[in-house]
N, C-alpha and C positions, 0 to 999 in steps of 0.2 A: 833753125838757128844753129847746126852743126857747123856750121864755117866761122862760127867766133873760136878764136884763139882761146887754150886754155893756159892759162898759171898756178902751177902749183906750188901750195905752201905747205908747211910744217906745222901742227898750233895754231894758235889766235895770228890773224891779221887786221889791223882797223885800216880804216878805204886810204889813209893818208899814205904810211907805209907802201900799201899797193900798188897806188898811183903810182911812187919811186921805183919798187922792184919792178912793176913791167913798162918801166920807161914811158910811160903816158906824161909824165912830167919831169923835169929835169932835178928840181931839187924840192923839199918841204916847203917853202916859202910858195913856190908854185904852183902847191899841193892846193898849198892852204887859201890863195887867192880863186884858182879855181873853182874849190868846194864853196868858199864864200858867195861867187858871183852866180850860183845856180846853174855851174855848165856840168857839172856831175851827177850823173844819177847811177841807183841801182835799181836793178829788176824795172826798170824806166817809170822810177820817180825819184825828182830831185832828191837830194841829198844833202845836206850842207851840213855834217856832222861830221869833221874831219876825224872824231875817234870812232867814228862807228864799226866796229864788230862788224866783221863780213862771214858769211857761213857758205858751205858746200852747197855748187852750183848757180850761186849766184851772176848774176851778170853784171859788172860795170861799166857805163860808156860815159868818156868826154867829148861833148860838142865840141870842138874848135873853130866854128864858124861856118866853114866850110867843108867839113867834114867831121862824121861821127865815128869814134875809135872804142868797138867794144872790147871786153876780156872776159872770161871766164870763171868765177873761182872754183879750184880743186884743193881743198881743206885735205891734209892725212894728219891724224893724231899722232900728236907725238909719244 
């Protein structure tokens, strides 16, 4: 799995935010339709907790039908 892209953050990130800073979704509303409809997972189980706390090395991917879009998270303490 070294060919997933990584995103690094500063401090807490929850999967909503994420979704926005690496562009996997265009806005919060998108976010949050998303996480609703079971196309997000981490570490590859659904997800549908738009506040969830994401930690160092985790993996996020959204289904989009037709293709799955993973990410990376790299956590640095602020």
């Amino acid at each position: 799995m070294s060919d997933i892209p990584t995103i690094t953050v500063t401090g807490n990130i929850r999967l909503g935010q994420l979704l926005k800073l690496a562009n996997l979704v265009e806005n919060g509303g998108e976010a949050r339709i998303a996480i609703q409809n079971g196309y997000v997972s981490v570490d590859g189980e659904i997800e549908t907790r738009r506040g969830k706390r994401l930690t160092n090395g985790q993996v996020v991917s959204v289904d989009y039908g037709d293709e799955v879009v993973s990410i990376r998270v790299e956590v640095i303490d602020d």
